[in-house]
LOGU-982639 format. One line per field, with one value per residue (C-alpha): residue number from 0; residue in one letter; x, y, z negated. Coordinates in nm, 4 decimals, decimal comma, always signed. Example, Ala and Ser with C-alpha at 12.3 -4.5 7.8 and 13.67 -1.06 7.14 Angstrom:
BEGIN
k: [0 1]
r: [A S]
c1: [+1,2300 +1,3670]
c2: [-0,4500 -0,1060]
c3: [-0,7800 -0,7140]
***
This chain:
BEGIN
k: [0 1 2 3 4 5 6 7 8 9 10 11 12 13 14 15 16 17 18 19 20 21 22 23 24 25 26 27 28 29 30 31 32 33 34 35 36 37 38 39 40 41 42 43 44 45 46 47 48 49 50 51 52 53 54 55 56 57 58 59 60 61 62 63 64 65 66 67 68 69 70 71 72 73 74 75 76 77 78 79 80 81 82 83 84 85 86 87 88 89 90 91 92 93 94 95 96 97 98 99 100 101 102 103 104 105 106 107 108 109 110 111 112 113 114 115 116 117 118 119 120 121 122 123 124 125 126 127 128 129 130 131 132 133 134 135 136 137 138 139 140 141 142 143 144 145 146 147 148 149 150 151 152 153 154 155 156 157 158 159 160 161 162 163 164 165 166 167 168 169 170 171 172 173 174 175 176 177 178 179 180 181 182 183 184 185 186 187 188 189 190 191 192 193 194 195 196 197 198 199 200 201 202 203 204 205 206 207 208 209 210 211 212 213 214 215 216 217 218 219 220 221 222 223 224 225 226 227 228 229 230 231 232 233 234 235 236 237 238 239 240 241 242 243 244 245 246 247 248 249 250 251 252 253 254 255 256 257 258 259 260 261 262 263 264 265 266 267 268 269 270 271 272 273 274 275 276 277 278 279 280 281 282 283 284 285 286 287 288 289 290 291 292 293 294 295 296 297 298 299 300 301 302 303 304 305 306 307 308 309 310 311 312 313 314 315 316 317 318 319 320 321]
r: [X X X X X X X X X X X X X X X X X X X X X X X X X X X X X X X X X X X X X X X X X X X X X X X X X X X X X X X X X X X X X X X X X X X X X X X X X X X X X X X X X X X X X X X X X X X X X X X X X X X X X X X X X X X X X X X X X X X X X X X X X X X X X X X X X X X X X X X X X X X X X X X X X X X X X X X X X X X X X X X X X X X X X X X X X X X X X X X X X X X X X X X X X X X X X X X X X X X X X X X X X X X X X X X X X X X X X X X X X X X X X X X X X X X X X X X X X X X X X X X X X X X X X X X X X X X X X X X X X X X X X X X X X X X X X X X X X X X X X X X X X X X X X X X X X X X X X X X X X X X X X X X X X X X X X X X X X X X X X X X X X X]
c1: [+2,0627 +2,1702 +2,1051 +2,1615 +1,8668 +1,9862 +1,6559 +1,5411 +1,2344 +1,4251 +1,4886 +1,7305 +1,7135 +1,5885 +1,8910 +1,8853 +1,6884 +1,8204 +1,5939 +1,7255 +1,3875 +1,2283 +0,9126 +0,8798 +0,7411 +0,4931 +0,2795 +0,0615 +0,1992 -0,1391 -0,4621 -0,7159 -0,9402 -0,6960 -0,9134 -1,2658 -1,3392 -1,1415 -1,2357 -0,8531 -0,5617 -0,2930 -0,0459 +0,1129 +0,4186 +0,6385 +0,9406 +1,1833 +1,0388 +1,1717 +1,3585 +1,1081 +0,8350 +0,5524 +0,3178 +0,0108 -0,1889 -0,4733 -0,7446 -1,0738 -1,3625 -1,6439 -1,8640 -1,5847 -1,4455 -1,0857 -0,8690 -0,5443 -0,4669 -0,1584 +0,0315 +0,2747 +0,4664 +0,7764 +0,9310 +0,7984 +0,6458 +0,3618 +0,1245 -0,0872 -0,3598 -0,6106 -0,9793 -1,0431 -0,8867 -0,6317 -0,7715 -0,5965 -0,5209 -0,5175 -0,5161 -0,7283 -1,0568 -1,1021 -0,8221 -1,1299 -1,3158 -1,1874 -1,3465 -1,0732 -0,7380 -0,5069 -0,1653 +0,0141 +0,4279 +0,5945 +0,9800 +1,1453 +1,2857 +1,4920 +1,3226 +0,9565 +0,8106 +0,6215 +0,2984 +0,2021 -0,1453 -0,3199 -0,6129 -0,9429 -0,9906 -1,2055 -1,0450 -0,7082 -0,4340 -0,1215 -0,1730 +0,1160 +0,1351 +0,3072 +0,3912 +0,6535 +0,5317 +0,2238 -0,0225 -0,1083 -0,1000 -0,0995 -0,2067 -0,0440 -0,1375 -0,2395 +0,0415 -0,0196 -0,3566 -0,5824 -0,5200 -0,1971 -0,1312 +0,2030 +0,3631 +0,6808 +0,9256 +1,3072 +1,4428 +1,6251 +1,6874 +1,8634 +2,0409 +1,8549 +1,4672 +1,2500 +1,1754 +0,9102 +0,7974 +0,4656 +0,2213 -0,0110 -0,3108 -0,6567 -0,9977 -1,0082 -0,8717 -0,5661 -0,4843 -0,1333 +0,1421 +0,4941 +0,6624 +0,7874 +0,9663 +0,8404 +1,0484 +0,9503 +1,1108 +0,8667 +0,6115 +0,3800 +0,4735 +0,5392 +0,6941 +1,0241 +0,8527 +1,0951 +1,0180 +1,1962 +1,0741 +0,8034 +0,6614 +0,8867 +0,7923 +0,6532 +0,5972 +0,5783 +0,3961 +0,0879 +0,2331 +0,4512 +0,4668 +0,7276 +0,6877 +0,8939 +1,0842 +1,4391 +1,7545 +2,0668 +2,3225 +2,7347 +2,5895 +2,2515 +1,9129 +1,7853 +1,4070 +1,1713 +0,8418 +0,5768 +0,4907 +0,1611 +0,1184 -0,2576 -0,3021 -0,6715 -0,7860 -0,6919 -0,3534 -0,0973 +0,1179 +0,4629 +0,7690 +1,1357 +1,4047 +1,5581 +1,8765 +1,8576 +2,1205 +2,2201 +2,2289 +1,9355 +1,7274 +1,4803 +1,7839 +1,8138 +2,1132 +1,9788 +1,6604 +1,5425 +1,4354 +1,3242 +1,0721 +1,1972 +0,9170 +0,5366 +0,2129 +0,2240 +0,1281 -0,1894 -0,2260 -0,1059 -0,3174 -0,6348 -0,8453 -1,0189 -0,8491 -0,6560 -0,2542 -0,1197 +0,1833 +0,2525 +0,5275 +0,5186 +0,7945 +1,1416 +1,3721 +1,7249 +2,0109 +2,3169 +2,5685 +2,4361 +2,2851 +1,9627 +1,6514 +1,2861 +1,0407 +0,6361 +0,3963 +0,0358 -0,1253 -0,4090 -0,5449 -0,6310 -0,3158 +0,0512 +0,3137 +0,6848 +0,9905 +1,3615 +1,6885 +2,0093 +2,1640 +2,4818 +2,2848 +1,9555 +2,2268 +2,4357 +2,1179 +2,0241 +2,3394 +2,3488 +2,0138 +1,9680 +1,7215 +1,6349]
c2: [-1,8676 -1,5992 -1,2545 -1,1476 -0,9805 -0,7690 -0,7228 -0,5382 -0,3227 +0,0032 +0,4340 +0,6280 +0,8546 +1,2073 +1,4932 +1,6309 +1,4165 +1,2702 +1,0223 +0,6498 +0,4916 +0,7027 +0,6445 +0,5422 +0,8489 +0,6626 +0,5318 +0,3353 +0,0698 -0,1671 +0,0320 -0,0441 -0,1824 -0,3623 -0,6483 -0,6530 -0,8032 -0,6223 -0,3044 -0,3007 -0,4614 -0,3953 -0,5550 -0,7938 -1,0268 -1,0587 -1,2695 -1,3134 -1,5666 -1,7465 -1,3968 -1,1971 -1,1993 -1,3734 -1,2694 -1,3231 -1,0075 -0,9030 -0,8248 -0,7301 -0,8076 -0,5831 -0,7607 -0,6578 -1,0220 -1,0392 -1,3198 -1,3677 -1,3641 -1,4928 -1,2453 -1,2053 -0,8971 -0,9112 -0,5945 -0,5771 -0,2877 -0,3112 -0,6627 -0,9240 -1,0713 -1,3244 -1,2185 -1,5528 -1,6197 -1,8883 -2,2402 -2,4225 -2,8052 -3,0018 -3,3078 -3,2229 -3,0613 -2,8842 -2,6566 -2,5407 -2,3904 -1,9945 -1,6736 -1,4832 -1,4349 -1,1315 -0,9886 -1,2677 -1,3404 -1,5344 -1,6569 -1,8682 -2,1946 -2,4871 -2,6169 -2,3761 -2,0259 -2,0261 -1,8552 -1,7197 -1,5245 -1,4163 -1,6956 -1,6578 -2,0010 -1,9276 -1,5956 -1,4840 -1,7289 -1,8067 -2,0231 -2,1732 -2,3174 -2,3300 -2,3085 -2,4614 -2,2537 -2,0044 -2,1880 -2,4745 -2,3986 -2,6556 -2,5437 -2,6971 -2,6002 -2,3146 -2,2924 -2,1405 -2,1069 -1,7971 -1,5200 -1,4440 -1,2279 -1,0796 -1,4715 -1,3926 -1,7133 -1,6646 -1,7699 -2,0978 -2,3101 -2,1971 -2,4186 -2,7053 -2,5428 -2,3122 -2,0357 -1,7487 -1,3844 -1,3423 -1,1201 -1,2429 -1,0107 -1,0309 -1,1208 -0,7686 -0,4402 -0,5517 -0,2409 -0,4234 -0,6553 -0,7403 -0,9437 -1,2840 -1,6022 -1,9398 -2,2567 -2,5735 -2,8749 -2,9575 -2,6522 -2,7596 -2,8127 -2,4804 -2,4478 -2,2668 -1,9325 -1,6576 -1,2886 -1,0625 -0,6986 -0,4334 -0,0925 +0,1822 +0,5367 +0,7704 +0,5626 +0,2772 +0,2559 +0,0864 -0,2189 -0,3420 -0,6401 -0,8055 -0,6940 -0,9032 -1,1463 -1,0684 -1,0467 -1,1981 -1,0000 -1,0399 -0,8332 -0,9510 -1,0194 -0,7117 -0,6982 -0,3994 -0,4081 -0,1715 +0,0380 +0,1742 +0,4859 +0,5823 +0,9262 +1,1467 +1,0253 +0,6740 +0,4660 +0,5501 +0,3033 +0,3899 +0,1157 +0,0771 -0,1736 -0,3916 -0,6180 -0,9516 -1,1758 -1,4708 -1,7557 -1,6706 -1,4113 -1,3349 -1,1003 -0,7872 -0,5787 -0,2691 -0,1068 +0,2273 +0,5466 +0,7309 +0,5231 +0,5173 +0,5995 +0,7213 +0,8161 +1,1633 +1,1077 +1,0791 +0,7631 +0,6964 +0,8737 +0,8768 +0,5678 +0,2581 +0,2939 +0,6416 +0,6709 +0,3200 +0,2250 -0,1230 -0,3269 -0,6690 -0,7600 -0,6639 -0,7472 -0,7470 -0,7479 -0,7868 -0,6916 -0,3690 -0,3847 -0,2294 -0,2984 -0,2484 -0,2504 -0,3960 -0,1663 -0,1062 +0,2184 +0,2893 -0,0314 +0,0627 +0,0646 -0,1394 +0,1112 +0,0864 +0,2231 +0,2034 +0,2297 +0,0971 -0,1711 +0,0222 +0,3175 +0,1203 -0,0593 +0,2823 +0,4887 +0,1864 +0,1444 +0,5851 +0,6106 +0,3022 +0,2404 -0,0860]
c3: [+0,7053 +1,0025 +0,9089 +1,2406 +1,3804 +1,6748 +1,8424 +1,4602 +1,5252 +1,4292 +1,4422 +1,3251 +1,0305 +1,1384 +1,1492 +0,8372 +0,6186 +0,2886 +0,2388 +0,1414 +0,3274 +0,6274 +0,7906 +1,1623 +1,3394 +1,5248 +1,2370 +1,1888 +1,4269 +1,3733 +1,3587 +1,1102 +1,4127 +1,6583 +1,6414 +1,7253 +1,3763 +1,1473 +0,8907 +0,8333 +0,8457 +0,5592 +0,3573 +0,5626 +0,6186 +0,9509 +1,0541 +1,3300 +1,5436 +1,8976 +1,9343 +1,9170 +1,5901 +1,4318 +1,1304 +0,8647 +0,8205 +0,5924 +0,7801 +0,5985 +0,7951 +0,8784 +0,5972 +0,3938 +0,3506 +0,2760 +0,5041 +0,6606 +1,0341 +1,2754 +1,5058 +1,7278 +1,8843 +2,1490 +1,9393 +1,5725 +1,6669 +1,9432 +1,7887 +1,9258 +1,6401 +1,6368 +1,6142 +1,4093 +1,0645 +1,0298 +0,9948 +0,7512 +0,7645 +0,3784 +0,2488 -0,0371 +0,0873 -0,2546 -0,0877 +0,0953 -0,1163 -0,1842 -0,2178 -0,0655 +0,0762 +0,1179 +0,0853 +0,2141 +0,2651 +0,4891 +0,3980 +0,5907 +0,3648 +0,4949 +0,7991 +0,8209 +0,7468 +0,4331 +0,3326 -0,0183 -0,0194 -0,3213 -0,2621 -0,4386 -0,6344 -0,9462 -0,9628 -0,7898 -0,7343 -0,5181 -0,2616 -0,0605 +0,2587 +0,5936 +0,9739 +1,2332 +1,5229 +1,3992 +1,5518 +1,3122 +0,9514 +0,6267 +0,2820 +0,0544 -0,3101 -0,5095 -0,7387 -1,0424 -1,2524 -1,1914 -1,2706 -1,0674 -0,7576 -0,5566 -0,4952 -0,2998 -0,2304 -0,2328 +0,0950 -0,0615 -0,3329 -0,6144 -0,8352 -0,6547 -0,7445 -0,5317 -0,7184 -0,7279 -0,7990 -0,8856 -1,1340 -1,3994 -1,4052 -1,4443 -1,2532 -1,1385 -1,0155 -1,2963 -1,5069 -1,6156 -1,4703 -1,5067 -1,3334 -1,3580 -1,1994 -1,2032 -1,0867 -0,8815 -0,7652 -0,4837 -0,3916 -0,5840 -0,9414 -1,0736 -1,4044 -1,6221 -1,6208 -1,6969 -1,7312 -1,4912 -1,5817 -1,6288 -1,6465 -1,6964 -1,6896 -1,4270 -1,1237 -1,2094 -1,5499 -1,5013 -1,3331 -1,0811 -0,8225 -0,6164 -0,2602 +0,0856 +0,0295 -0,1429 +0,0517 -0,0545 -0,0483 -0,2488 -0,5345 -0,6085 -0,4784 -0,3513 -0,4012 -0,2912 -0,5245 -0,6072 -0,8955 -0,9769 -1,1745 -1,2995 -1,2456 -1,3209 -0,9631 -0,9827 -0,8864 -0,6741 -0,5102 -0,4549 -0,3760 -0,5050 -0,5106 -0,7962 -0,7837 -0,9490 -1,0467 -0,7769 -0,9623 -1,2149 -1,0588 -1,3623 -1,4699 -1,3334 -1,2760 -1,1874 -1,0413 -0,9245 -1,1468 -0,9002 -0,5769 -0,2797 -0,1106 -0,2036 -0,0521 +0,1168 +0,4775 +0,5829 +0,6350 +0,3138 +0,1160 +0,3728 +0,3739 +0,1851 -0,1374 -0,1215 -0,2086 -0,1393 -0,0230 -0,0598 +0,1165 +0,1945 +0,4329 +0,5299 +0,8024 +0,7643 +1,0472 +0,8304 +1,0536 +1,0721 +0,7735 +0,9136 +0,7037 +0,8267 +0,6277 +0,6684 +0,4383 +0,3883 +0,3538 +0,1899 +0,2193 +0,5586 +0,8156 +0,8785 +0,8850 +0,8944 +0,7406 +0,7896 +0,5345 +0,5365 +0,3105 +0,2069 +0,1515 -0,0772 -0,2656 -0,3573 -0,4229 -0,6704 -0,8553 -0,8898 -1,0104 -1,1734 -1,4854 -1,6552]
***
């Protein structure tokens, strides 16, 4: 696949600062009420698209239902959504009946972009579907047995199987979670479950989730996830980055002691469920190696944040933990 993504929604790195991610200045780039039926709109997914960009986004309604919505946006930055949910097309009309959807990815694989949403069947799921052009959608199965959230895709086959990322949890607000890596010949036959890692201290030692969808790089899969620490007023959602092996990705070669970024701005730490931030796409322009990255706050806004490839991949390998 070309990793060239010129047009990369992006801005430089303040004078001075030493941070490995930085946050756009202009944040939150989608409001919590951009739509007319939306509470908020979080923890969403967004791809290059026609030259310009395309997305799924959470947006909670104001009766508090949680569903996933197409967008588009000439920059990345500035979006267009749809007021009405996506309606999905199925061959099995079971696939209609769900309780929920949220925190969807999008991952472009072979010939389409496709979507992995924590779906509500009998208690949380992954269910997978996709899109030529973001304006029909197909749903194709939920993949694994409930309960099971954060379903991220790699962007191709490895060793001749899809693979993905997901978390085993619980029917609620899951107090655990490692993550693993399941393996399918077809999308919807999901098997060869492999453990990839877990908690570690500090930030990250309640449980942790895959976040966009990895990049390939020489060295590794680079993967951004999310670590949840439970402090005396609840979680806190911060995000850092792992490296997994090419060739069998449940083995990691290094990941990051310290996050690389955590809730201190307002919007971060102001709003539905307070000190969140929780990423869900990146772009990548390799020959720049610009990254921007997609993240929730607070379960209430989109915001955005920028690093560099050469600098993410150095600050992993120096402070590395595993």
């Amino acid at each position: 696949m070309n990793n060239s993504l010129p047009n990369i929604p992006w801005q430089e790195k303040p004078t001075g600062s030493t941070e490995i991610v930085w946050r756009y200045e202009q944040n939150p780039i989608i409001p919590r009420d951009l739509i007319p039926s939306s509470n908020s709109i979080f923890n969403s997914a967004v791809v290059p698209f026609q030259g310009q960009f395309a997305g799924v986004f959470r947006c909670d309604n104001k009766k508090r239902e949680m569903n996933i919505h197409r967008g588009k946006s000439v920059d990345g930055i500035t979006w267009q959504l749809e007021n009405e949910p996506i309606t999905w097309q199925y061959a099995d009309p079971e696939l209609a009946t769900f309780q929920y959807r949220y925190d969807p990815r999008v991952t472009w694989v072979e010939d389409r972009y496709y979507v992995t949403w924590c779906n509500g069947y009998h208690g949380p799921t992954i269910g997978i579907g996709y899109t030529f052009d973001f304006e029909e959608f197909t749903f194709v199965e939920n993949a694994l047995l409930p309960f099971n959230r954060n379903g991220v895709l790699f962007p191709r086959k490895i060793n001749g199987k899809y693979m993905m990322l997901s978390r085993p949890s619980d029917n609620g607000h899951t107090p655990f979670g490692d993550i693993f890596l399941s393996q399918s010949p077809d999308m919807v036959y999901w098997g060869e479950h492999r453990y990839v890692m877990g908690t570690k201290s500090g930030w990250q030692s309640t449980k942790v989730g895959a976040g966009p969808t990895p990049i390939e790089t020489p060295e590794g899969w680079l993967l951004f996830y999310h670590g949840v620490l439970t402090s005396c007023n609840g979680f806190v959602y911060s995000f850092g980055a792992a490296l997994l092996d090419l060739e069998q990705p449940w083995k990691v070669i290094c990941r990051t002691a310290p996050y690389l970024l955590s809730p201190q701005r307002y919007y971060e730490c102001v709003g539905d469920v307070p000190n969140v931030a929780f990423p869900c796409a990146a772009l990548y322009d390799q020959p720049t190696g610009r990254i921007a990255i997609y993240y929730g706050g607070a379960d209430t806004i989109t915001a955005l944040a920028f690093t560099r490839m050469d600098e993410v991949l150095a600050f992993l390998k120096e402070n590395s933990e595993i």
